[in-house]
VEXVEXKOL-458083 format. One record per residue (C-alpha): residue in three letters; y, x, z. Coordinates in steps of 0.2 Angstrom, whole numbers, plus 5000, padded with zeros to 4 digits. Layout:
N
r->ALA	yy->Y	xx->X	zz->Z
...
This chain:
243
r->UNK	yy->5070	xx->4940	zz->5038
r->UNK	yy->5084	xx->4930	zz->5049
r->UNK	yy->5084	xx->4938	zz->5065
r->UNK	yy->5091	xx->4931	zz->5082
r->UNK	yy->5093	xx->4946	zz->5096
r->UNK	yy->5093	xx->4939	zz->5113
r->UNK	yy->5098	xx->4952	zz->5129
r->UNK	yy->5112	xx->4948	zz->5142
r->UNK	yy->5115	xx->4965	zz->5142
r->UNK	yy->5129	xx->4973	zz->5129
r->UNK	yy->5120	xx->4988	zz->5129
r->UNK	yy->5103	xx->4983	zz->5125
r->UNK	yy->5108	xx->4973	zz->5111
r->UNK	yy->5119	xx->4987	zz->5102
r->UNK	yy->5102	xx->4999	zz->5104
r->UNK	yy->5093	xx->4985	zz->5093
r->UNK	yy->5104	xx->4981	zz->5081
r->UNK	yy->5109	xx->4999	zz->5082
r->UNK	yy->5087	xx->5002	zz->5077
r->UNK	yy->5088	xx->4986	zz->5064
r->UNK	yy->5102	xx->4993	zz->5053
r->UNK	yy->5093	xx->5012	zz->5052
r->UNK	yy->5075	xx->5008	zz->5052
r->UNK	yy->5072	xx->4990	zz->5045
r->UNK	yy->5087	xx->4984	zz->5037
r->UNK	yy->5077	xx->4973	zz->5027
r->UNK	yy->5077	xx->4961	zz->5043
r->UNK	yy->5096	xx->4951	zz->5042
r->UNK	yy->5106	xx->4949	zz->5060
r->UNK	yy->5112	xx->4933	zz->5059
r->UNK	yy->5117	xx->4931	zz->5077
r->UNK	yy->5117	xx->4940	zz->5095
r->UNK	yy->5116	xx->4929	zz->5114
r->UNK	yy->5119	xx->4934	zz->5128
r->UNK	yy->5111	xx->4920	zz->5139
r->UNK	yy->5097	xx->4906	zz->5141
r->UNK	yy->5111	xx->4893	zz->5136
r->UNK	yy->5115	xx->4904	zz->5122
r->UNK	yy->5101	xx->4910	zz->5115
r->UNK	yy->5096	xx->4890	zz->5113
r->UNK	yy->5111	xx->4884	zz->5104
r->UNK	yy->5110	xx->4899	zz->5093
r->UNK	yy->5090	xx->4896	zz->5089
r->UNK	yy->5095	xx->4877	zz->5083
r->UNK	yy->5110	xx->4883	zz->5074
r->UNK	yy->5107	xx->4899	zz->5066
r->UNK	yy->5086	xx->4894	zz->5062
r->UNK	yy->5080	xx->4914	zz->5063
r->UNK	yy->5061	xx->4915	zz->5057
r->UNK	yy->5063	xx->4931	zz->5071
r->UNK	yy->5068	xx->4932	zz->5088
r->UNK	yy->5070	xx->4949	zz->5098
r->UNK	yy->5070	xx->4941	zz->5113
r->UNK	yy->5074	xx->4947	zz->5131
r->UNK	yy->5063	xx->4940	zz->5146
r->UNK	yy->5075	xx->4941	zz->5160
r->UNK	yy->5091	xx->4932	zz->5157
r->UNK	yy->5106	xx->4931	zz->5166
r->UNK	yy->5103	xx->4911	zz->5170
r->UNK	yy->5085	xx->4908	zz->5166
r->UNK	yy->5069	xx->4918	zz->5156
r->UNK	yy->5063	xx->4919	zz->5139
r->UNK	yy->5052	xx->4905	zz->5143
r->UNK	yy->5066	xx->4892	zz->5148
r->UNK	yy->5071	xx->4895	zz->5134
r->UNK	yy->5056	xx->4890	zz->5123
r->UNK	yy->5055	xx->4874	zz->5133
r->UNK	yy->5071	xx->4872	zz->5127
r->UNK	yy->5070	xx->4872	zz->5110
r->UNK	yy->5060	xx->4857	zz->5099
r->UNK	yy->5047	xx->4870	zz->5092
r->UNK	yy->5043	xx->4888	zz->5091
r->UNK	yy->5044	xx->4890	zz->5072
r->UNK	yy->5048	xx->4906	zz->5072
r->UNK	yy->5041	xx->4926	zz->5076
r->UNK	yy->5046	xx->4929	zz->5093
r->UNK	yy->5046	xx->4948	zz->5098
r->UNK	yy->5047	xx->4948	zz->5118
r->UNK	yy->5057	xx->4963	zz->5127
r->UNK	yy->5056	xx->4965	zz->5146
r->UNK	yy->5062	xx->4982	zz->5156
r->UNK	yy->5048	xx->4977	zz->5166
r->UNK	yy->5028	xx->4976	zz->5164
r->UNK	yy->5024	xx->4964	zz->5175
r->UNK	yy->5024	xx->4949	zz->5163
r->UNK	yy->5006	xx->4946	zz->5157
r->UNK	yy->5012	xx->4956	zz->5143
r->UNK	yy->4993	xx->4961	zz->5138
r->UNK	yy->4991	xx->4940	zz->5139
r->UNK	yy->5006	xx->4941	zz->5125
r->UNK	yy->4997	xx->4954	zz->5115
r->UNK	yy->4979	xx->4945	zz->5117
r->UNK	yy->4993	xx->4928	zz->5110
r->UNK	yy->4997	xx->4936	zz->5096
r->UNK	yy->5016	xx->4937	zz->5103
r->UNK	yy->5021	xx->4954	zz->5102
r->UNK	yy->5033	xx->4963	zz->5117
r->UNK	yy->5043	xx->4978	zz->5118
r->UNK	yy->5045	xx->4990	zz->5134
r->UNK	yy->5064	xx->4995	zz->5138
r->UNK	yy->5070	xx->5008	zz->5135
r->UNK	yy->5062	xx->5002	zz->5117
r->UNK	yy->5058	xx->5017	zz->5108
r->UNK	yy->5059	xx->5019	zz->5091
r->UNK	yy->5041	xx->5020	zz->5082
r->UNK	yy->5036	xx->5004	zz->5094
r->UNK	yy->5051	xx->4993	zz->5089
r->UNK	yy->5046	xx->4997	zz->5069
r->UNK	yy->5027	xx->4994	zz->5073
r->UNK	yy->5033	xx->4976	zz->5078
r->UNK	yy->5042	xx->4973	zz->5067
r->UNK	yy->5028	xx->4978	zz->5052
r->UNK	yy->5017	xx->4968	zz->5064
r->UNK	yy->5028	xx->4953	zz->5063
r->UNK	yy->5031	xx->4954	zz->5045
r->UNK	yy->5012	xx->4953	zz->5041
r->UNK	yy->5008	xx->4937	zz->5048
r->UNK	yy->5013	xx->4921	zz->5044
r->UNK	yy->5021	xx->4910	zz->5056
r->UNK	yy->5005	xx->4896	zz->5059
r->UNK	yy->5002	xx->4895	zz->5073
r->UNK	yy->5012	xx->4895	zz->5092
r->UNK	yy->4998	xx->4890	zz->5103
r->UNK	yy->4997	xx->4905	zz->5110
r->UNK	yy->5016	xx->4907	zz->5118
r->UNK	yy->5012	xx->4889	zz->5125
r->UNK	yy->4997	xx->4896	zz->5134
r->UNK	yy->5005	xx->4912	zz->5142
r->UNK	yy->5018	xx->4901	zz->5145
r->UNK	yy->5012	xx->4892	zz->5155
r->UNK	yy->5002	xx->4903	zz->5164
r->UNK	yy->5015	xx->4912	zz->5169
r->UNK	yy->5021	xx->4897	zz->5176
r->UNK	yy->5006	xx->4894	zz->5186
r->UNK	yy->5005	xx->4909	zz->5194
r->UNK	yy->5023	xx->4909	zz->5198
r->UNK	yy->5023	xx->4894	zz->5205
r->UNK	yy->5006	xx->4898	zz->5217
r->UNK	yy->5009	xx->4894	zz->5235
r->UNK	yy->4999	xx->4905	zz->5248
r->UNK	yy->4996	xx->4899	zz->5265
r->UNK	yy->5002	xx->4911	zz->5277
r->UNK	yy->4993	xx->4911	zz->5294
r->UNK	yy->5007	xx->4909	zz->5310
r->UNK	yy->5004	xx->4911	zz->5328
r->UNK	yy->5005	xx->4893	zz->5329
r->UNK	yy->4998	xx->4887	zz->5312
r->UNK	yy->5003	xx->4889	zz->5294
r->UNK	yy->5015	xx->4889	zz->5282
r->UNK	yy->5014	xx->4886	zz->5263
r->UNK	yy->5026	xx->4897	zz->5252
r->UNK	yy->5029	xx->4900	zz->5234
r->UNK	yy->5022	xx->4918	zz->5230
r->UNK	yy->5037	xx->4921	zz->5220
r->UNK	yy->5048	xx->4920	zz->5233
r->UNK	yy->5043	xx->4931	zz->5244
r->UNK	yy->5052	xx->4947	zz->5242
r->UNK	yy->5039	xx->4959	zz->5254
r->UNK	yy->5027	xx->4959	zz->5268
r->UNK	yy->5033	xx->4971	zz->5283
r->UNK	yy->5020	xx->4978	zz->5293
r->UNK	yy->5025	xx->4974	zz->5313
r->UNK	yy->5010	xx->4982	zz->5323
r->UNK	yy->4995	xx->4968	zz->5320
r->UNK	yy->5006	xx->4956	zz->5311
r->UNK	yy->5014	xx->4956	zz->5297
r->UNK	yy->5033	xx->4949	zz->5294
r->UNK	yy->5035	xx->4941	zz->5278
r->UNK	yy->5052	xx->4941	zz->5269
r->UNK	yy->5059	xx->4927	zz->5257
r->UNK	yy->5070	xx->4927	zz->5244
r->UNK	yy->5080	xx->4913	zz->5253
r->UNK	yy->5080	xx->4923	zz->5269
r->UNK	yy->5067	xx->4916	zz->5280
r->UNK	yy->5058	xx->4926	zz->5291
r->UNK	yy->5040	xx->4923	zz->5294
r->UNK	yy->5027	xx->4930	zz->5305
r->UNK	yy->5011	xx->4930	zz->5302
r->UNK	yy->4994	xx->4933	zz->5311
r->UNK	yy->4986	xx->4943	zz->5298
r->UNK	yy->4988	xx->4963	zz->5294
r->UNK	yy->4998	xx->4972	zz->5281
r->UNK	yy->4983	xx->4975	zz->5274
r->UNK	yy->4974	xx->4959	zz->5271
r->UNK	yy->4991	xx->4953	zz->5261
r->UNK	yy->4988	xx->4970	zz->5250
r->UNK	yy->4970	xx->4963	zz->5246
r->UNK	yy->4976	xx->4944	zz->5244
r->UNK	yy->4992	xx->4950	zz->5232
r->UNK	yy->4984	xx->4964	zz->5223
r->UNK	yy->4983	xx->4955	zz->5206
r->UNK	yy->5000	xx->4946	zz->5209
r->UNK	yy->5011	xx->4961	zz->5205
r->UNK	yy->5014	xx->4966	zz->5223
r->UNK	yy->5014	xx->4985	zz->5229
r->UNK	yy->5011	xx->4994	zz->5245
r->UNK	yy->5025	xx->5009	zz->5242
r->UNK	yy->5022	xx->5014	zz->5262
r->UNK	yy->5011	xx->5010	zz->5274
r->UNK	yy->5021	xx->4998	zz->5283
r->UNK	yy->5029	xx->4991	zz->5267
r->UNK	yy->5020	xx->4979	zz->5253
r->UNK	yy->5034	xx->4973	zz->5240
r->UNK	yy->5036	xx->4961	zz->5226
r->UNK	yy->5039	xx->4971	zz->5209
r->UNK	yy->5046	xx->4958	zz->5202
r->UNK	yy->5058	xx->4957	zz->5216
r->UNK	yy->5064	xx->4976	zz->5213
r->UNK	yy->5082	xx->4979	zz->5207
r->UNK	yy->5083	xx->4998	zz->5207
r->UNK	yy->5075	xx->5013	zz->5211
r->UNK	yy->5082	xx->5030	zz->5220
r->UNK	yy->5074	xx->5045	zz->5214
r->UNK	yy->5082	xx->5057	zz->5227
r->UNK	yy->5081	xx->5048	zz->5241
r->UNK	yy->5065	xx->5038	zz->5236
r->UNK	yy->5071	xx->5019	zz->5242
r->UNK	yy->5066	xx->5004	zz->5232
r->UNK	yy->5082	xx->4993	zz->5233
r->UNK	yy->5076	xx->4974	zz->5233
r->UNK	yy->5086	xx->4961	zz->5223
r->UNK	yy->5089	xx->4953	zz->5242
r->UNK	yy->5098	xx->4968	zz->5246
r->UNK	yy->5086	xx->4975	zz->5257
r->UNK	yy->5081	xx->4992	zz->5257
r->UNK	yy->5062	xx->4999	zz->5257
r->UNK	yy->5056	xx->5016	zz->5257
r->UNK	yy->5042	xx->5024	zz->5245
r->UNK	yy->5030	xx->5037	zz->5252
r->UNK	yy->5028	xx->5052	zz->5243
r->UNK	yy->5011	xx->5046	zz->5240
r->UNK	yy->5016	xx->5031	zz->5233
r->UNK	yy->5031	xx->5039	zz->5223
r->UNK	yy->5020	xx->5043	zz->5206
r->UNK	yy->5009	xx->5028	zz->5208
r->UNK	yy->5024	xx->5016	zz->5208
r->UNK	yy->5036	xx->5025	zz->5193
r->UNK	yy->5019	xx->5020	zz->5186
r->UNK	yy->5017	xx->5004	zz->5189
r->UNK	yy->5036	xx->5000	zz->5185
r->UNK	yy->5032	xx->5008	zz->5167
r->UNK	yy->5049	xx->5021	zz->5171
r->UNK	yy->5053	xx->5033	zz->5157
């Protein structure tokens, strides 16, 4: 099986090619990318009937890339470090997904899974693609002191608590108070991958770019800094899927 692996990351695809050539070296690596752009030339070049391929890229998704591509005739075996990617709406699709780190038995369970299907039909990546994209793209209206505003939940980083408002953070660096409490954002973004790691601080997971054990501080991809209550600590490691 012609096999494409897609990850920006060096590391991440020496572990997979590292797996292929000990534990399924029936599949054939005929090329590696490192990028959106890459990963799309190398898909109408090298025609793979399977691609390993990363969500997060350095200059796009997984997704821009199928948009990018004239069709999907090909297994695709998504991999994300993170689990807030509809990933059980991949499984219910028939598309399979990896965890990082990718352990061993689940990456050869793939694999078997892939090879026992025939490549018929891609209706299903269509759908989970694009309702990712909805939700991505979902605007909430945020009550102001002197109205509203309507922003993209995806931009918004986290959600501060000050006293009986709330201070909302963007990923372009606007600042916005709002009327209502911590809490009511917690119950309007509970099923939209936020998390409330204190109980001034509700953050965006996929806005997360690392995690301090020791010092238990969330550093957010705007370089902002948020702390976890030791409460929250488990229930966050958790909910980020860390090993």
């Amino acid at each position: 099986m012609r096999t494409l692996i897609v990850d920006d990351t060096r590391l991440n695809r020496e572990v997979i090619l590292n797996f292929i050539q000990n534990y399924t070296p029936e599949l054939e690596v005929v090329g590696q990318a490192n990028s959106m752009e890459s990963a799309v030339d190398s898909i109408k070049d090298l025609k793979p009937s399977l691609v390993l391929l990363d969500i997060e890229l350095g200059d796009g998704t997984a997704f821009d890339v199928l948009d990018k591509v004239d069709t999907t005739n090909f297994h695709i075996i998504f991999v994300t470090a993170y689990n807030h990617y509809a990933l059980e709406a991949f499984k219910v699709n028939a598309a399979d997904y990896l965890l990082k780190p990718v352990k061993i038995e689940e990456f050869v369970k793939a694999i078997e899974k892939v090879k026992s299907k025939n490549i018929a039909d891609f209706e299903g990546i269509s759908k989970v693609r694009s309702e990712i994209k909805s939700r991505n793209n979902e605007l909430i209206s945020v009550s102001t002191r002197s109205g509203f505003e309507s922003i993209n939940i995806s931009n918004l980083v986290r959600c501060q608590a000050d006293g009986k408002y709330t201070l909302c953070i963007l990923s372009t660096g606007r600042k916005i108070l709002s009327s209502k409490n911590l809490k009511e954002f917690e119950s309007i973004l509970a099923d939209r991958n936020f998390f409330r790691v204190h109980h001034g601080h509700l953050i965006n997971l996929n806005h997360v770019l690392s995690f301090n054990r020791a010092d238990s501080v969330v550093q957010m991809n705007n370089t902002e800094e948020v702390p976890i209550s030791q409460r929250k600590k488990k229930h966050f490691i958790e909910e980020m899927n860390l090993i």
